[in-house]
N, C-alpha and C positions, 0 to 999 in steps of 0.2 A: 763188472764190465766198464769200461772208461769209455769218456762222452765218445769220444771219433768213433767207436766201435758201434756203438749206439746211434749215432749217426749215419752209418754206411752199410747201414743191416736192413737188409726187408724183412718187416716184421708180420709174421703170422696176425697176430692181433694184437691192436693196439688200445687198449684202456684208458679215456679221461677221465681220471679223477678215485680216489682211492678208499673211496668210503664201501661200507657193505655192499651196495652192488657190484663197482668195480672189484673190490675183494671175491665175491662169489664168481665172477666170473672169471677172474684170472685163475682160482682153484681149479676149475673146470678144464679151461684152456690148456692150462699149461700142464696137468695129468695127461690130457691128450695128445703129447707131445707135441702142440704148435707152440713155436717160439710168442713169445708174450710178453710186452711191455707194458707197465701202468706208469702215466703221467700224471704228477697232480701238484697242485698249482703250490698247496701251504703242508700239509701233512697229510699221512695216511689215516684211516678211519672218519676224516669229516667231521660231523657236527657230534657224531657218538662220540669221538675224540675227545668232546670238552662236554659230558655227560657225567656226572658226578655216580650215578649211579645205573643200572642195568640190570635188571630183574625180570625180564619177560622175553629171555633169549632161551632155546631150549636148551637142557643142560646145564644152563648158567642159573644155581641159584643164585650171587652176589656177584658185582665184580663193577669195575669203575668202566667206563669207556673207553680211557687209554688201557687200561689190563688188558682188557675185548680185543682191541686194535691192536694191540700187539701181537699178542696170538698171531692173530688172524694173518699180520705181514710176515711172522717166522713162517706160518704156513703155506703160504704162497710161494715165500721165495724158496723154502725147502722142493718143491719141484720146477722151477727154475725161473718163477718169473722175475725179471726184474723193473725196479723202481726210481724214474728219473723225474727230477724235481726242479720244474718248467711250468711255462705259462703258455697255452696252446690258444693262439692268435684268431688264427683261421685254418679251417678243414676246404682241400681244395680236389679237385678230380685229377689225378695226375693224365694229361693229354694221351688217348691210344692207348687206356688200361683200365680196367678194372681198379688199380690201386688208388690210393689216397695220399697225398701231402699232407704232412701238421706241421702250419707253421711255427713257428717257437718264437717268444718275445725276445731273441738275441739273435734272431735275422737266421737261424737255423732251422732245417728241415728234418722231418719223421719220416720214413717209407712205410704204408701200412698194406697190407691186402683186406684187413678186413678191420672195422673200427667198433667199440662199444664208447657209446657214453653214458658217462656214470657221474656226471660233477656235482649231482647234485643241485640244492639251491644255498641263495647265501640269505641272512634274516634282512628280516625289510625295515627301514630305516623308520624311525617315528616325524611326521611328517610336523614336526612342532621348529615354530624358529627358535631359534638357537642351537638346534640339535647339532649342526655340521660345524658350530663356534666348538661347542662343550663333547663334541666328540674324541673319548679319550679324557676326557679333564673331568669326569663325573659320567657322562654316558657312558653306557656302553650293550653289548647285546652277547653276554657273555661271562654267566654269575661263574662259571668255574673259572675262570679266567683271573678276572676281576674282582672276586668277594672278598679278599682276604685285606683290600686297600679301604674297602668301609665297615671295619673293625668299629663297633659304639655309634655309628653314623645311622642317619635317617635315611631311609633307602625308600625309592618308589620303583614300582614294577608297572610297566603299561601291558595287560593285554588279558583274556578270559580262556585261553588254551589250556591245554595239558603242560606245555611247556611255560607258560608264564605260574602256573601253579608249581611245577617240581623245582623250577630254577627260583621260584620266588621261597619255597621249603627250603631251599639249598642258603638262599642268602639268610634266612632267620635265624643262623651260627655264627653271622657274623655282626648284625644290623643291630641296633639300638630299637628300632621298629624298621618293620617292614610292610608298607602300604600298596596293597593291589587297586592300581587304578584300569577300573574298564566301563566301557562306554555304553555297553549296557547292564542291565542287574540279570541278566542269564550268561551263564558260561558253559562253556563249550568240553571243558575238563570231565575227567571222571568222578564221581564220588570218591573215590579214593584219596586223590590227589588230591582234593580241596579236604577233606577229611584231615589228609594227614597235615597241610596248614593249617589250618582254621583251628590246630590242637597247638599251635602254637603261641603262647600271650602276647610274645611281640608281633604279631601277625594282624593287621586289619585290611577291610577293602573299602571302597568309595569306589560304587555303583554309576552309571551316569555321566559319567564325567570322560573328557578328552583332556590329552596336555595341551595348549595350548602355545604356550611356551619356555623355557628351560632358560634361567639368567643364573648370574652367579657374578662372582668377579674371579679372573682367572680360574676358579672353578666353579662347580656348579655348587649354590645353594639355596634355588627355589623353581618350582615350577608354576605356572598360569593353570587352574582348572577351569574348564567350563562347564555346565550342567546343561547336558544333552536337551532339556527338557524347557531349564527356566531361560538358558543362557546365562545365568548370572556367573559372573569367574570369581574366583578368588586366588589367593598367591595360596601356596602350601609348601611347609618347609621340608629341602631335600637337598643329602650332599651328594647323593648317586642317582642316573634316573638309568632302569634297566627298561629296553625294550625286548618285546616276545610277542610279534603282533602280525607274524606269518612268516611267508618265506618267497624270494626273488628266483627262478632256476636260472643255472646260468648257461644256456644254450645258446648265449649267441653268436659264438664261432662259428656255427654249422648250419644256422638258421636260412641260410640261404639254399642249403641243398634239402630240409627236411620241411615237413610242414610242421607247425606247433598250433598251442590254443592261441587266443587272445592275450595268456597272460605267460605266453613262452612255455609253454612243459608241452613234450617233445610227443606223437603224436604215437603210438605203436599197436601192432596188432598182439596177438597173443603168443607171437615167439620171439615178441619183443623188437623185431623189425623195423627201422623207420621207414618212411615213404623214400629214402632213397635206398638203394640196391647196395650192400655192403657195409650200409651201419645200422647198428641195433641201439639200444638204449634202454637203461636200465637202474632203476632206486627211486632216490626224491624228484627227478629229474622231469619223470614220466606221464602223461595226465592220468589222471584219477589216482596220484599214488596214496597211498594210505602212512604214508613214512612213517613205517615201521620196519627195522632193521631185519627181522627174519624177512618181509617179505622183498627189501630190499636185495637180501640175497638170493633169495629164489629166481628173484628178475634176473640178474648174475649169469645165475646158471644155466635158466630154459636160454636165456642168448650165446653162452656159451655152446649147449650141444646143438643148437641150431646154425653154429658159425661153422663147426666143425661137421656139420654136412652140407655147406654152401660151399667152405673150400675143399676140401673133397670132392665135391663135383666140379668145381672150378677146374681141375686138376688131369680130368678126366679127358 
C-alpha cells in the first residue's frame, strides 16, 4: 500500500511499535478482519531483533531473533496487516469521535479507531561521563550489533541481568577477554546463563564496582572503576564498554492521555486496557512485564480480542 493510501484510510487498529507484542496482536487483528496497521519507529521484532540467540519460545528449539522476526512479519502480513516505518510524535483525541490522531515526525497524520501500544522500551544509558563522547566510538548497548568491531579487544560489560550475562556469552567469540562489571556481588541472572559464561576462560567479573567514567582518545580505551564499598577507583583497560543495566519504556507520546508508573510503563488491567478508552497496551511496555517474548505475545493478543469486542460494539 503506498504512503497517501496509508494516510487517508481509517484504520481499524493501529499498532506502535513491532516487537512480539505488537506482532501478537496484529496476528489477531487482522485474522479478524479489522483493517491493521503496525508502525514502528527502526525495525520489526525490537530488542529480540538483535538477539543472537532464542531458545525458550514454544516450538522454537533454535533460532536467532531476526529468524523469529521474520516469521513473525511473513505472518502477519500474510493476513493483511501492514507495516509503516515512522516516528509517532503524539497520540491525540480526534475532536467529536471516539478515533485517534498519530502524529508522524514529517508533520503527517494516522486515522485510528482503536490503538495498541507495543514500543516497547529502549536500554538505559550508563550514567558514567564520557559515555555520550564515546557513544558509538567503543560504547555501545548492542553486542549483536557491535561485537564483530571488538574482534582480539578487551571488552567490558556493565550490569548483573540475564541480558548482561547472554549478551556478555555472545561477546566472548569475539573479545580478547571479557570483563562483567557489576555493582553488586549478587546477580540477578539465571544459573544457566552465568553457567554458561563463567565456562568461558576469557570471561571474568569485578563485583563492586561502578564505571565511573569511559576516556579513550577518539575511541574508547579505558574505563574509571569505583569500589562500591572502599570507593577506591582505579583505571582498567577497555576498547569496548557494553551496557545492560535495564531498560527506558518509551511511552511518552501518549503519556498525557494514559496514566503510567514513576518510571513510565504503561498502567493496564488484565485485558490490557489503558486508563484511556480505546488504547490498550501491550509487551515490555507494560508495568510488571516480565519481558519475555511469549508473554509479550499473549499481551498481543488478549488486546487484540478485547479490541475486536469494543469495536464491535462501537458499531452497534
Amino acid at each position: 500500500m503506498q504512503y497517501e493510501e496509508i494516510l487517508n484510510k481509517r484504520w481499524d487498529v493501529v499498532i506502535v511499535g513491532g516487537g512480539p507484542g505488537g506482532m501478537g496482536a496484529a496476528l489477531y487483528t487482522a485474522r479478524a478482519d479489522l483493517s491493521t496497521l503496525i508502525i514502528e519507529k527502526q525495525f520489526v521484532g525490537g530488542l529480540i531483533a538483535l538477539t543472537h540467540e532464542v531458545e525458550n519460545y514454544p516450538a522454537v528449539d533454535f533460532a536467532s531473533g531476526m529468524e523469529l522476526t521474520q516469521k513473525m512479519e511473513a505472518q502477519v502480513k500474510k493476513f493483511g496487516t501492514e507495516i509503516l516505518y515512522k516516528d509517532v510524535q503524539k497520540v491525540e483525541r480526534v475532536p467529536d469521535s471516539h478515533d485517534f490522531f498519530l502524529n508522524l515526525s514529517d508533520g503527517k497524520q494516522i486515522r485510528a479507531r482503536s490503538l495498541v501500544i507495543a514500543c516497547g522500551s529502549a536500554p538505559r544509558r550508563l550514567p558514567a561521563a564520557g559515555e555520550e563522547e564515546y557513544y558509538g566510538r567503543g560504547v555501545s548497548y548492542c553486542a549483536t550489533c557491535d561485537g564483530a568491531f571488538f574482534r582480539d579487544k578487551d571488552i567490558v560489560v556493565v550490569g548483573g541481568g540475564e541480558s548482561a550475562f547472554q549478551e556478555g556469552l555472545f561477546l566472548t567469540q569475539f573479545g580478547k577477554s571479557v570483563t562483567l562489571v557489576h555493582r553488586r556481588d549478587a546477580f540477578r541472572a539465571t544459573e544457566l546463563a552465568k553457567r554458561r559464561a563463567r565456562s568461558k576462560p576469557n570471561w571474568t567479573e569485578k563485583t563492586n564496582y561502578t564505571v565511573e567514567e569511559i576516556y579513550g582518545n577518539g575511541t574508547v580505551n579505558g574505563v574509571k572503576l569505583k569500589h562500591t564499598e572502599t570507593g577506591e577507583v582505579e583505571d582498567f583497560r577497555a576498547d569496548g564498554v557494553f551496557g545492560f543495566i535495564g531498560y527506558e519504556p518509551a511511552s511518552h507520546f501518549a503519556a498525557h492521555l494514559i496514566d503510567t508508573d514513576e518510571e513510565g510503563y504503561i498502567v493496564v488491567d488484565g485485558h490490557m486496557r489503558t486508563t484511556c478508552k480505546g488504547i490498550w497496551a501491550a509487551g515490555d511496555i507494560i508495568k510488571g512485564s516480565l519481558k519475555q517474548m511469549v508473554i509479550s505475545a499473549g499481551n498481543g493478543a488478549t488486546a487484540a480480542i478485547d479490541i475486536r469486542e469494543y469495536l464491535s460494539e462501537e458499531e452497534d
